[in-house]
C-alpha positions in Angstrom: 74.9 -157.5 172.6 73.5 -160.8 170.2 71.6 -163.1 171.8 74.2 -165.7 172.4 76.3 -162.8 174.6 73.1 -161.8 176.6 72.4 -166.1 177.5 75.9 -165.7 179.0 75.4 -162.9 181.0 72.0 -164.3 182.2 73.2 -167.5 183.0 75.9 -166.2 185.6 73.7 -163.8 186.8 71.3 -166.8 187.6 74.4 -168.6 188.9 75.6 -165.9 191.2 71.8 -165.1 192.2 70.1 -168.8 193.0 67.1 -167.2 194.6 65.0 -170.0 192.0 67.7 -173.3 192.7 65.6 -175.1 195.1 62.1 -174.2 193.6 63.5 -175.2 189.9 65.9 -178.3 190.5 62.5 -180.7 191.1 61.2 -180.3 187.4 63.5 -178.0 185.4 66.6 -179.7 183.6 67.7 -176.1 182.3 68.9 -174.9 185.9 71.4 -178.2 187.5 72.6 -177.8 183.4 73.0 -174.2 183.7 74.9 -174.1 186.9 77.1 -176.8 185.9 78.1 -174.9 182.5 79.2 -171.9 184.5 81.1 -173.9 187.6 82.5 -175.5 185.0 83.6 -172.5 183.4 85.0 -170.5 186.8 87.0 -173.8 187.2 88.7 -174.5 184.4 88.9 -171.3 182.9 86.9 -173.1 179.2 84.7 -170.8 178.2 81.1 -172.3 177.8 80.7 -173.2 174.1 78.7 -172.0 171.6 77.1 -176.1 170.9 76.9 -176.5 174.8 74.6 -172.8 174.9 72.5 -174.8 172.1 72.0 -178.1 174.2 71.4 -176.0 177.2 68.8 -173.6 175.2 67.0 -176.9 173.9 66.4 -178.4 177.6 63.9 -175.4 178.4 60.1 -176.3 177.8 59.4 -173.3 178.7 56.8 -173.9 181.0 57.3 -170.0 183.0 58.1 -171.7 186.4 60.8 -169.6 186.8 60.4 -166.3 188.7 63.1 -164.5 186.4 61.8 -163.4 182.9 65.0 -162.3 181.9 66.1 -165.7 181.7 63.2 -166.9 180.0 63.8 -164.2 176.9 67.6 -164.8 177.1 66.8 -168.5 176.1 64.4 -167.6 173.5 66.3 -165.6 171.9 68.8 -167.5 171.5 67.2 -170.5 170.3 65.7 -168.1 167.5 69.3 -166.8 166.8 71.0 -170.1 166.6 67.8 -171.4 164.0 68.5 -168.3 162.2 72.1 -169.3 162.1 72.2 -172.4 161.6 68.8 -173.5 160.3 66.0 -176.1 162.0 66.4 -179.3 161.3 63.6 -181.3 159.2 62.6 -183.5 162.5 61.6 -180.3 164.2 59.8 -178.7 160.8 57.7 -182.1 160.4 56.0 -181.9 164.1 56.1 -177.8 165.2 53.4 -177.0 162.9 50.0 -178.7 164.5 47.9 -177.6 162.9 49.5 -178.7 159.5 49.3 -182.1 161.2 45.7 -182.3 162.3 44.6 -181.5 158.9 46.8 -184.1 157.5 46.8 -186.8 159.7 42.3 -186.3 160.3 41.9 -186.3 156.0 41.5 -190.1 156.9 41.5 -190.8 160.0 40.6 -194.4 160.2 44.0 -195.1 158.0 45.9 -192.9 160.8 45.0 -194.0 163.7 46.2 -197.5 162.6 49.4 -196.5 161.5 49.7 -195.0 164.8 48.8 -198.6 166.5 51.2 -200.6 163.3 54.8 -201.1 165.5 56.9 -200.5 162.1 54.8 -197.4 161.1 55.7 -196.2 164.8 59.2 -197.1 163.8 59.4 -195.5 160.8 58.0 -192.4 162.2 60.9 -192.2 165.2 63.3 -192.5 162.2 61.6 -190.0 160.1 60.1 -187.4 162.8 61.8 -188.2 165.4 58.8 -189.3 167.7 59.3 -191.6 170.3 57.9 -194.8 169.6 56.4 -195.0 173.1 54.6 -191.9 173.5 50.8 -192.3 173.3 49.2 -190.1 170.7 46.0 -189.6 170.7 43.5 -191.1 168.1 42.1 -188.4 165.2 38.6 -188.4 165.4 36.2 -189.2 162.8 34.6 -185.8 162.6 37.1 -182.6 163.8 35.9 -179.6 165.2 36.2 -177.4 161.8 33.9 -180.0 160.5 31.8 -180.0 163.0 30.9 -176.1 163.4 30.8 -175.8 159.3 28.0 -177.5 159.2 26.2 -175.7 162.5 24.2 -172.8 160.1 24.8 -170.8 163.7 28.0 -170.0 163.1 27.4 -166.6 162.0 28.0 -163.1 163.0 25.7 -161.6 165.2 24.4 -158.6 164.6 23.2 -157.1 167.8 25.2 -154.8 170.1 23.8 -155.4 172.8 23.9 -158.9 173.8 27.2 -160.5 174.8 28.9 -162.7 172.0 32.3 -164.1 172.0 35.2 -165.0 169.4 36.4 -168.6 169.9 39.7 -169.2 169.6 39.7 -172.9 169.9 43.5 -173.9 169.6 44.9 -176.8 167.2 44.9 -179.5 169.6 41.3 -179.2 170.1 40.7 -178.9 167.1 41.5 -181.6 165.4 42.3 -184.3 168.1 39.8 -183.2 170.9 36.9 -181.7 169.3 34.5 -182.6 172.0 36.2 -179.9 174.1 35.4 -177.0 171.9 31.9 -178.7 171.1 31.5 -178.3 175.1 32.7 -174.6 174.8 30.3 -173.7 172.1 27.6 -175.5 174.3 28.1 -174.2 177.2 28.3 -170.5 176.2 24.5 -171.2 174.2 23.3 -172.9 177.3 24.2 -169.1 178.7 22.4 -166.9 176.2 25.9 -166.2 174.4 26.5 -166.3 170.6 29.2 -168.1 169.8 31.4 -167.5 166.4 34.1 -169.3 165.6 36.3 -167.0 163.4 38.9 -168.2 160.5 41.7 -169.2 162.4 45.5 -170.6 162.4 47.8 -172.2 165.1 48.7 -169.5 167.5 52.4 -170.0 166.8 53.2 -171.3 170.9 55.1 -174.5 169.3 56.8 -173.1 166.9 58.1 -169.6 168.5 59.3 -172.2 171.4 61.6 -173.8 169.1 63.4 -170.4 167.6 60.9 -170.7 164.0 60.7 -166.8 163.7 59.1 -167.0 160.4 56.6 -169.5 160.8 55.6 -168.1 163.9 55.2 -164.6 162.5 53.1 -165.9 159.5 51.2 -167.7 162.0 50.4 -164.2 164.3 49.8 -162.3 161.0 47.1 -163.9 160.5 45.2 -164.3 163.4 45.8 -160.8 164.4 44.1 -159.3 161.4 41.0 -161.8 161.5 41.1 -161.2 165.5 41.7 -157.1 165.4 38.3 -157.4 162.9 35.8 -159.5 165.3 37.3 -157.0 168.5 36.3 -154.4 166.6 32.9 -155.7 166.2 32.0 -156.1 169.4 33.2 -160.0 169.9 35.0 -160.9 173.2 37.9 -163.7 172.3 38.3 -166.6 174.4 40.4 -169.5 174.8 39.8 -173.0 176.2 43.6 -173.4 175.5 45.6 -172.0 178.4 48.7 -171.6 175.7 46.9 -170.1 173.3 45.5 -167.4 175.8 49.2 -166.8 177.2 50.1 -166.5 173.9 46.8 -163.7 172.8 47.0 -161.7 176.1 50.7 -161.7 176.3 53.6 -162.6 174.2 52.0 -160.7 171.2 51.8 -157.9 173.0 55.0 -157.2 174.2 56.9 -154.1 172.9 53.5 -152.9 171.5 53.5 -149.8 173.9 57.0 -148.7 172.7 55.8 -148.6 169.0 55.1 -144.9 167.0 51.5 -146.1 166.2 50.9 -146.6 169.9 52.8 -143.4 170.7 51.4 -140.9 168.9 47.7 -140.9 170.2 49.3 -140.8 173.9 48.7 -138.1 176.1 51.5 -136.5 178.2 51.4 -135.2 181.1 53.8 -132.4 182.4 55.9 -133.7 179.9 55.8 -137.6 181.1 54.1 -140.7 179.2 52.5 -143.1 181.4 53.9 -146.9 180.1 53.1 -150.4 181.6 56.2 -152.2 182.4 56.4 -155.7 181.2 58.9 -157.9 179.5 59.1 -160.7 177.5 57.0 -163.9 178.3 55.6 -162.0 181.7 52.1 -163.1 183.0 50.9 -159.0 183.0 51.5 -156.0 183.6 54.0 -155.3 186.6 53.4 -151.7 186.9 53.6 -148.7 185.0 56.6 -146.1 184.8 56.3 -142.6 183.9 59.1 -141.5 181.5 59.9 -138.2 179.5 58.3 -137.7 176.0 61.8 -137.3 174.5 63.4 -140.1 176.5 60.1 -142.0 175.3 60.9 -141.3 171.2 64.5 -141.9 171.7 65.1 -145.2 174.1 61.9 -147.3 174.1 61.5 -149.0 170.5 59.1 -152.3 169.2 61.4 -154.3 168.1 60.2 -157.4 169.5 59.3 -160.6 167.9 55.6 -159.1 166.4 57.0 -155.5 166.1 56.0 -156.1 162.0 52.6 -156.3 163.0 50.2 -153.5 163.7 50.7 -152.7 167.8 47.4 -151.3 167.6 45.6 -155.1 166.6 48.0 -156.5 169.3 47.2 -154.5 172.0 43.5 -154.4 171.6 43.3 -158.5 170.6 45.4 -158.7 174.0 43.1 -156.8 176.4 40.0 -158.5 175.1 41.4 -162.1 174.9 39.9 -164.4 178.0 40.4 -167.8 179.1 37.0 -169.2 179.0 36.7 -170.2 182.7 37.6 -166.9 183.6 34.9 -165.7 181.0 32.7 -168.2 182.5 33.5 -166.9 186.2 33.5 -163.1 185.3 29.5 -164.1 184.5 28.6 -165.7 187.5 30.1 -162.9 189.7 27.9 -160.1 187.8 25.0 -162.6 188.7 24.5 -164.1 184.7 26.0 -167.4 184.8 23.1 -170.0 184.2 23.7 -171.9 187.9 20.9 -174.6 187.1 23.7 -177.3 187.5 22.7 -181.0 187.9 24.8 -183.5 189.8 27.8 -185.2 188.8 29.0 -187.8 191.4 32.9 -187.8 191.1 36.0 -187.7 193.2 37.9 -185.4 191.2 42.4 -183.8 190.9 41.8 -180.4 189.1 45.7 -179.5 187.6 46.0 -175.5 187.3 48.8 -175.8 184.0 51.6 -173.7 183.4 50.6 -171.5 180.8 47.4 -170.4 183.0 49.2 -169.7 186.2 51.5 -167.8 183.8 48.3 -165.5 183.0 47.7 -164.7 186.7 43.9 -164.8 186.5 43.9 -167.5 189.7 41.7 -171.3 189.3 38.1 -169.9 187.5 37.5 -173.9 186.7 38.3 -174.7 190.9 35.7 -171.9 191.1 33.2 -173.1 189.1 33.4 -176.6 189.7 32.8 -175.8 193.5 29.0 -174.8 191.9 28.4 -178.6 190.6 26.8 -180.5 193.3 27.9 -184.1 193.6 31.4 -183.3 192.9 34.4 -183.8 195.2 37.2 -181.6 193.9 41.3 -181.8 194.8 43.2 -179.5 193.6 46.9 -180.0 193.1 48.8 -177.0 194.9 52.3 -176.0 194.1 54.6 -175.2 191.3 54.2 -178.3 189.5 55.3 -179.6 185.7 53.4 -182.3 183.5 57.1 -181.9 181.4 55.3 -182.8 178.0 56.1 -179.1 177.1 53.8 -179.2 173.8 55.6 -181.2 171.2 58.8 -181.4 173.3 57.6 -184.8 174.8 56.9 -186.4 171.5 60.5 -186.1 170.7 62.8 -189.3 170.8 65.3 -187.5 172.8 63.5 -185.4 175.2 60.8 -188.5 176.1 62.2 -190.2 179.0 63.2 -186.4 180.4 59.9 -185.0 179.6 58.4 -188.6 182.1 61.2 -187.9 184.6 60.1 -184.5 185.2 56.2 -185.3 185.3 57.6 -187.8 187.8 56.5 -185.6 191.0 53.1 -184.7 189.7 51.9 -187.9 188.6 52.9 -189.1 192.4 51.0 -186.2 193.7 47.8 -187.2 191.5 48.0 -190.7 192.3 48.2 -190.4 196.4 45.0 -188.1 195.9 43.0 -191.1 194.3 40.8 -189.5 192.0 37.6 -190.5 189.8 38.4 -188.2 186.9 41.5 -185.8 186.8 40.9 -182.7 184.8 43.0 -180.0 183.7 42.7 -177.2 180.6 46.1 -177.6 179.0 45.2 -180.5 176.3 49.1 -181.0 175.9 49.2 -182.1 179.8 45.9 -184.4 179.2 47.9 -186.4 176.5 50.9 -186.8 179.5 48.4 -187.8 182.1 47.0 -190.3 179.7 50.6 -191.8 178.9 51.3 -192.0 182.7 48.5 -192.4 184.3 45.4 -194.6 184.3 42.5 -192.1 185.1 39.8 -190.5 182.3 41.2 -187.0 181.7 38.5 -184.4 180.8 38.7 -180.8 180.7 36.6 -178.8 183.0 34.4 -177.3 180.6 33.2 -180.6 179.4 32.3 -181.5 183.3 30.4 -178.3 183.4 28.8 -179.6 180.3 27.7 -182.6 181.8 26.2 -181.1 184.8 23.7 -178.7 182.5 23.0 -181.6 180.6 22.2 -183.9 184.1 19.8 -180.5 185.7 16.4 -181.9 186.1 
């Protein structure tokens, strides 16, 4: 079965199914679009087309709202089918690579962030990239975060064993449009006694796999799975102030890993059964494990995933020693060596959990450690919830107005609360809460920051 013939399937198994309607209709265009493809079909008897599947595939931000991962992977895959068929168009290559753009657009900063003010440069730029004209992008800074840690002579490996130390995986975004979030990280984790080294790094591929560019997202995993497979094996503990970047270390890169002959071989069997976590494309964790027959094991369960190119030894390991750095940060003060001398900071503050960290299941460790800060009021927005920027989906001409409409609720929701400060981990989300909204947006860690620096 292609890809194309598994969306079908999916989509009138959701249609049939409707167990997610209610819960999706609020801030996901994919579903009404779905269900109106396949009423449309039982109707007239038209069988959906192959440009309607790619209009419908193209709706999905892919935020993981929805409670079905089958229908998340059916999309994926074919969205990376149809690219491979039909080619991505230049619009989509000039903006999916980040990283490509912080380097570029922070060589001189002071001449881009005034084209980025200049009306006919914001013209030209919907005409040539396809970027709204009225979406807000964030200034480049004078000084970016690579810059920044080069010339820090700590960033070096340590060479003790027995002292914690931690890989940072900063994430593109923060890198080279917010680097006073991973100055923050690397702060905070000295204040604690941790070394901090900040490894050789590319984009972790999030944008680009999301729209169906297999082989820049490969080249993109290649790399950071070698230089990450060499600091694990050193000792370093990876985290992630990026809530995408850590969904996609702990668990897209892993999938299929556990089905691979490198992974096989060292298992042990057990009256003749292999023990195997059961997971799928795009889930949050582990769901389980299932015990299966060593021959059934050689014979039905394959890598042939996405990564399966790439060693499933690197994948797994980077994957079960990646962490979100609040839940780094929280894992510390529950063994009783988190530094709690924590000074005041007088605020009112809306924490948003984002998509990608529900995703990872590991709960609210900033709602946790924010309760330590004295001074500070926190809200916290419960319920399944969308900013709809969706990475660069909400910088695209077509998708801006849907990408507002579906933030619609949430920015409602923050706005009845009445906050100070609104804070949230997913950078992506900060840049739609500063297009819609009027309140400074900081991520937790720099609030945590703030409070070591205010401890008297």
């Amino acid at each position: 079965m292609n890809a194309e013939d598994k969306l079908r399937y999916e989509i009138t198994k959701c249609r049939n199914c409707e167990a997610c309607k209610d819960l999706l209709n609020f801030s996901c265009l994919v579903f009404p679009e779905m269900f109106r493809l396949v009423d449309k079909e039982r109707e007239a008897g038209e069988k959906i087309s192959t440009d309607e599947l790619r209009h419908l595939v193209d709706l999905c931000t892919f935020c993981a709202a929805c409670p079905c991962l089958d229908i998340r992977a059916a999309l994926m895959e074919a969205k990376t089918e149809y690219i491979d068929r039909y080619g991505l168009k230049f619009k989509i290559r000039a903006i999916e690579d980040v990283e490509r753009i912080g380097k570029l657009g922070g060589a001189i900063p002071q001449l881009t962030n005034f084209l980025l003010r200049n009306d006919v440069a914001r013209g030209l730029m919907e005409k040539t990239l396809g970027i709204h004209r009225d979406r807000k992008i964030p200034g480049f800074p004078k000084e970016n975060f690579p810059e920044w840690i080069k010339k820090r002579e700590k960033n070096i490996k340590a060479g003790t064993k027995e002292k914690r130390k931690v890989a940072y995986f900063a994430g593109c975004t923060a890198r080279y449009l917010f680097p006073e979030v991973p100055k923050a990280v690397v702060e905070v984790f000295e204040r604690n006694g941790i070394d901090v080294y900040y490894p050789e790094q590319g984009c972790c591929g999030m944008p680009s796999l999301l729209e169906g560019d297999r082989k820049l997202t490969v080249g993109f995993a290649r790399i950071n799975v070698d230089r990450l497979a060499d600091v694990v094996e050193e000792g370093y503990d990876i985290v992630c102030s990026c809530p995408t970047c850590g969904y996609m270390l702990k668990n897209i890169l892993k999938v299929g890993a556990h089905y691979s002959p490198e992974y096989r071989d060292p298992v042990e069997s057990i009256d003749g059964l292999v023990k195997i976590p059961l997971y799928g494309l795009l889930s949050s964790e582990y769901s389980g494990f299932f015990q299966i027959p060593v021959e059934l094991f050689e014979e039905m369960l394959k890598d042939e995933g996405y990564f399966s190119f790439i060693s499933p030894r690197k994948r797994i390991m980077i994957a079960e020693n990646t962490y979100d750095v609040g839940e780094y940060l929280r894992i510390l003060h529950k063994k009783g060596e988190l530094d709690t001398k924590l000074g005041p900071v007088s605020a009112l503050a809306t924490y948003y959990p984002p998509c990608h960290l529900r995703e990872q299941r590991i709960g609210r460790p900033y709602q946790y450690l924010l309760s330590l800060i004295p001074g500070l009021s926190v809200d916290s927005i419960d319920g399944n919830y969308c900013c709809g920027n969706g990475g660069i989906m909400g910088f695209k001409h077509e998708f801006h107005h849907s990408s507002i409409k579906i933030a619609s609720r949430l920015i409602a929701k923050i706005k009845s609360l009445k906050p100070e400060v609104l804070t949230t981990e997913c950078l992506s989300c900060r840049m739609q809460f500063n297009q819609l909204t009027p309140y400074k947006v900081l991520h937790p860690i720099q609030i945590i920051k703030e409070s070591y620096s205010n401890y008297q």
